[in-house]
N, C-alpha and C positions, 0 to 999 in steps of 0.2 A: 504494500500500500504506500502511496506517493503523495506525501501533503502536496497540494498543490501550493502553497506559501512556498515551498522550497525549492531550491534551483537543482533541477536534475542534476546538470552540468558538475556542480561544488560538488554534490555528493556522490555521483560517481567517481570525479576526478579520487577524491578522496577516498573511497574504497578501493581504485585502484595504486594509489598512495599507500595504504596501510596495509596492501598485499606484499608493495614491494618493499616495503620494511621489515619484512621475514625474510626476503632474502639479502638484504643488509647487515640483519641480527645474526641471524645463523652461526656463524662462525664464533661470533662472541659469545653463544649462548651454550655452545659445544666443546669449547676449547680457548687457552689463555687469548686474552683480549688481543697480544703483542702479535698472533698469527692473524689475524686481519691485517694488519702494518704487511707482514712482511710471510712466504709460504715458508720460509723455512727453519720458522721458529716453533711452529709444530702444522700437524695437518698433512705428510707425506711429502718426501721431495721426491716428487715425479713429474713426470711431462705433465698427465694430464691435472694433477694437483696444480703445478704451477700456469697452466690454461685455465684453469676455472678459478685461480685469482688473479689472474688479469682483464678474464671477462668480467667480473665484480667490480676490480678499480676500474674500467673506463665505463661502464654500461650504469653501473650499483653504487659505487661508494660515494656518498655525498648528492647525488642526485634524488633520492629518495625521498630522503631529509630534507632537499631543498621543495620538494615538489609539497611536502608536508608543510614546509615553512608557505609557502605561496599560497595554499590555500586558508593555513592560519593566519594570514594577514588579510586575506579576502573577506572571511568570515569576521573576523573584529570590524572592518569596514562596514558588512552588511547590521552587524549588531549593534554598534553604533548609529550606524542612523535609522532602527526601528526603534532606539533606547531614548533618540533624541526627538523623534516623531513622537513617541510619548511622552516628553518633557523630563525625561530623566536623567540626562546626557551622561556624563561618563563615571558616576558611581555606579552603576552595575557592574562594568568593565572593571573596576578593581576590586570589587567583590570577587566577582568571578575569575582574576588572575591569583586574588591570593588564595582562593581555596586550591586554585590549581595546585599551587606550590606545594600548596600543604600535601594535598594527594597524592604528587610528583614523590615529597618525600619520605610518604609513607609506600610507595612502588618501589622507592631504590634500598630503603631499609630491609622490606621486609621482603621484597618477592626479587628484584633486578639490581642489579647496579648500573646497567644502561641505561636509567631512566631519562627520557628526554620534555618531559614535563615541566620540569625545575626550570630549567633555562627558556623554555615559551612562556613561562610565566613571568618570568623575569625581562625577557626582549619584550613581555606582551604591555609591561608598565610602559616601557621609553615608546613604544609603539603606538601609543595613545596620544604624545606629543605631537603627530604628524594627519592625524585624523580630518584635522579641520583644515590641512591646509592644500593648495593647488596641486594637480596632476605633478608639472614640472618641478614642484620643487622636493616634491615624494620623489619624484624618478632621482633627481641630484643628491638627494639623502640617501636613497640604494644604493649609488653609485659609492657615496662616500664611504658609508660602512663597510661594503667591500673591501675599497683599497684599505680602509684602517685594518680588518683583517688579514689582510693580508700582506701587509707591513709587520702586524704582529707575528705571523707566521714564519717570514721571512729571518730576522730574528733570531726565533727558535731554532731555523735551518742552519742559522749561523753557529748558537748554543751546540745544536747538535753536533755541528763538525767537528768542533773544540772539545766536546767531551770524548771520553775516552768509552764510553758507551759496554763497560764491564756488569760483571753481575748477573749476566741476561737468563743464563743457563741455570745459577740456582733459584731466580724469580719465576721461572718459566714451572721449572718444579714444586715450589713454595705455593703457587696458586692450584696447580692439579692436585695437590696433597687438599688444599683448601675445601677446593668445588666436590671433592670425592669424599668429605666427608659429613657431617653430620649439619643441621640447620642452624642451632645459635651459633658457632663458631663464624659460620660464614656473618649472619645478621651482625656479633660482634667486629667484624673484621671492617663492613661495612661501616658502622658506627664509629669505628677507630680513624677512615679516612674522610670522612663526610667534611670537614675544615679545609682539607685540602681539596678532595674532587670535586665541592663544588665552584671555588676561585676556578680552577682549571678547565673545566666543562666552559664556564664565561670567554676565558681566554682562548682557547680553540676555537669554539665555535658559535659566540655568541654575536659577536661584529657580523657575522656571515650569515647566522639565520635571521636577525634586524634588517639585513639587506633584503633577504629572499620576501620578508613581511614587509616589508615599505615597496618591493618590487609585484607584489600577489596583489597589495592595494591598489598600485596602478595598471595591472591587467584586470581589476573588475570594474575598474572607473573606464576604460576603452572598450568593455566587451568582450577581450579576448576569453574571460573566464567564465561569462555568460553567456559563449555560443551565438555571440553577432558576427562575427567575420565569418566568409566564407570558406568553404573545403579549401579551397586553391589559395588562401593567404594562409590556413591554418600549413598546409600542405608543405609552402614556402618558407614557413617560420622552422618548421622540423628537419628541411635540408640544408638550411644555411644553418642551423645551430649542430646538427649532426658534422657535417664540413669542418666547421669551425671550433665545436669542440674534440668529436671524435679522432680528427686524426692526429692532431698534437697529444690528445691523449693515448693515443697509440703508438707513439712516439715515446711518449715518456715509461710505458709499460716496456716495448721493446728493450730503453736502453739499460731499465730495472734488470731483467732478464738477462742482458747483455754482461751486463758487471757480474753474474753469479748472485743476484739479491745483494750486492753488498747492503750493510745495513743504512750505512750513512745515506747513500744512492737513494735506496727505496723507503727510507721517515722520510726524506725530503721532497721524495716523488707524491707519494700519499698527502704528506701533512701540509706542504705549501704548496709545491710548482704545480701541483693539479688545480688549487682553486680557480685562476684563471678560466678554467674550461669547462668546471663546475657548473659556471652561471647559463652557456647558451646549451650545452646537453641538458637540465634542465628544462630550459627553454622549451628543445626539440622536443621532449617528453611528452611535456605539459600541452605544446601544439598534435604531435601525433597522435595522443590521450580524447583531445577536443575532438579532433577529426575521428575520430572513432564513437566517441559518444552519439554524433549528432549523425552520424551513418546509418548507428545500428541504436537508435534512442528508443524504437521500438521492441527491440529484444527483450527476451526475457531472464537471459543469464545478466545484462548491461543493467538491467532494475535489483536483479539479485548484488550484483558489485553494489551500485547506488544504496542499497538496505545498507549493505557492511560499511559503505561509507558514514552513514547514519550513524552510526552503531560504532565508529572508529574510535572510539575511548575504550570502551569494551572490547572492541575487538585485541585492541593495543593492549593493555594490560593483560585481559586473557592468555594471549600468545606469551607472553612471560610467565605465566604459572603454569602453562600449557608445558613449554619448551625447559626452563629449570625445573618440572618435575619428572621431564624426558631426562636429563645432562645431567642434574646434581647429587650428591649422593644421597641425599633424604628420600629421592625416588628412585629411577630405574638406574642409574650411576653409571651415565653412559659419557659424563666428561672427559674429552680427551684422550677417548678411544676410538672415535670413527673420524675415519680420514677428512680431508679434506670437500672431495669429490662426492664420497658417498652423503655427507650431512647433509645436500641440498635435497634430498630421500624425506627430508623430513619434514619440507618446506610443504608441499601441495597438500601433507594432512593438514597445518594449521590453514591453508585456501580454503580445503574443500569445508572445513567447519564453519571459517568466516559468512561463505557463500550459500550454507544451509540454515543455520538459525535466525539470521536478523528480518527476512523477509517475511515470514510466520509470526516472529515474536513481533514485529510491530504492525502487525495486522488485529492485535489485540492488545498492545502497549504505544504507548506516546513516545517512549524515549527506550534506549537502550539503559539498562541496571546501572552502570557506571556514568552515564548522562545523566540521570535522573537525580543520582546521589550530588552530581555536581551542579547542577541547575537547582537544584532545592536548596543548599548551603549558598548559593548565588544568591536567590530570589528570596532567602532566608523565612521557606515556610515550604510546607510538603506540595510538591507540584503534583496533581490529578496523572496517574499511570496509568489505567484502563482506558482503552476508546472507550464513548458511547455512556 
């Protein structure tokens, strides 16, 4: 069932947003965080291991996130000015950023440590600054946060060269002893870095997803996110950004591989010199995504995305308690035993869930369980859950 208040459009994009952030996760939810950065810190040194993380870094890493961030800044947009049509302008919006946090930090304590809540709550405050003001000068704020991230990054690349980049080998094993064992040890472990991982979440990536939300507010102020431009601009936007991103990102994958993964090579490939190319694959995404919805807007698998779009809180969260009771030792204790290759095996079970429950459950519910919980502590009183 499809409110008609709501834009097809956002909530497809964003079910199919929140599919491809299971295969973003994966690796970090299977094995130490540091084999994402780099294949040969765990996860099989093989050919086909080291091709299916490069297909991740130019196609998956950071693109996902970004395609989340663009439509998180869309949606503050559109809530905003229904908040301000009813005269209430932007104390809801910090309601509803600080319950996020709060939520974000009850996911990283107790279920994840990838949570990425924390910091849209936090971009979602400075985010508000930019609400009321002109198309052009949102696009020049996108623009700027960008480069300040990527200044910041830059930096780091620099930090990184100069260090000596020791320890790797007994961290690598200090975290599998971790994740393989028992539940509070991990929750306390969490608890012990929370001072520091949250600065550092800021510092990585929070100049970059500011941009992708000041950048997601100016594609729904033009259309682009509402399904106004046609096939053939949409069409256009996803080969010049494919062009433009992909093959320098393929490039930079190449010379990763090229060195043997050195390490320096490949943090600096991943963590700075890809941003850059970040922004127009995106882009192309977010374009080829449109063009697809508005093709196939009558489908009935493209309504079923759109539910789990709905439902992308829940869905998000779910797939963490979904996926750490697959990986960690409190459940099946499967961290840091299946390859690389083989864990994306485990990605189209948490799809095919995503894509069966939400479309039934709000044929007799208003909100998804985890939106309802967050819209109620928003709206700070019990929001109506049954249709009818």
């Amino acid at each position: 069932m499809h409110d008609p208040a709501r834009l097809l459009t956002l909530d497809a994009m964003r079910g199919f947003a929140v599919m491809g952030i299971v295969l973003m996760n994966i690796i970090a939810f299977s094995m130490p965080d540091l084999a994402y950065i780099n294949p040969l810190f765990w996860g099989g040194e093989t050919v086909t291991a080291y091709a299916v993380w490069a297909a991740n870094f130019i196609l998956v890493d950071g693109k996902m996130r970004g395609l989340f961030s663009l439509l998180f800044g869309a949606s503050t947009l559109l809530i905003y000015q229904r908040s301000s049509a009813r005269g209430e302008g932007l104390t809801p919006l910090y309601r509803r950023f600080f319950w996020l946090f709060l939520l974000g930090l009850v996911h990283y304590i107790f279920i994840w440590w990838g949570d990425i809540l924390r910091l849209y709550a936090i971009a979602g405050v400075f985010l508000l600054l930019f609400v009321r003001k002109e198309a052009s000068e949102i696009v020049a704020a996108s623009i700027f946060f960008f480069l300040v991230q990527f200044a910041v990054l830059a930096a780091l690349s620099v930090a990184m060269i100069l260090s000596d980049g020791g320890g790797m080998e007994d961290a690598l094993a200090q975290d599998v002893r971790l994740h393989q064992g028992s539940y509070w040890p991990i929750v306390e472990e969490r608890l012990g870095h929370l001072l520091s991982d949250q600065p550092a979440l800021l510092i990585l990536s929070g100049f970059e997803a500011l941009g992708f939300m000041l950048l997601g507010m100016s594609l729904m102020q033009n259309g682009f996110l509402t399904g106004e431009w046609g096939p053939g601009r949409y069409l256009r936007v996803a080969a010049i950004g494919y062009l433009a991103g992909g093959v320098p990102m393929l490039g930079l994958a190449a010379w990763c591989w090229a060195s043997g993964f050195d390490p320096i090579v490949t943090f600096n490939a991943v963590i700075s010199w890809s941003l850059p190319f970040r922004l127009p694959l995106t882009l192309a995404h977010a374009a080829l995504l449109m063009w697809l919805i508005l093709r196939f807007s009558q489908a009935r698998l493209l309504h079923r995305v759109a539910a789990a779009g709905r439902t992308a809180f829940t869905n998000y969260v779910g797939t963490s308690i979904l996926m750490t009771t697959l990986f960690y030792g409190y459940g099946l204790d499967l961290y840091g035993t299946v390859d690389r290759a083989s864990v994306y095996a485990f990605v189209p079970l948490a799809w095919v869930l995503m894509l069966l429950w939400p479309l039934p459950w709000l044929k007799r519910f208003r909100y998804g369980p985890f939106e309802w919980v967050w819209r109620s502590l928003t709206q700070q009183r019990w929001e109506p859950m049954r249709r009818g």
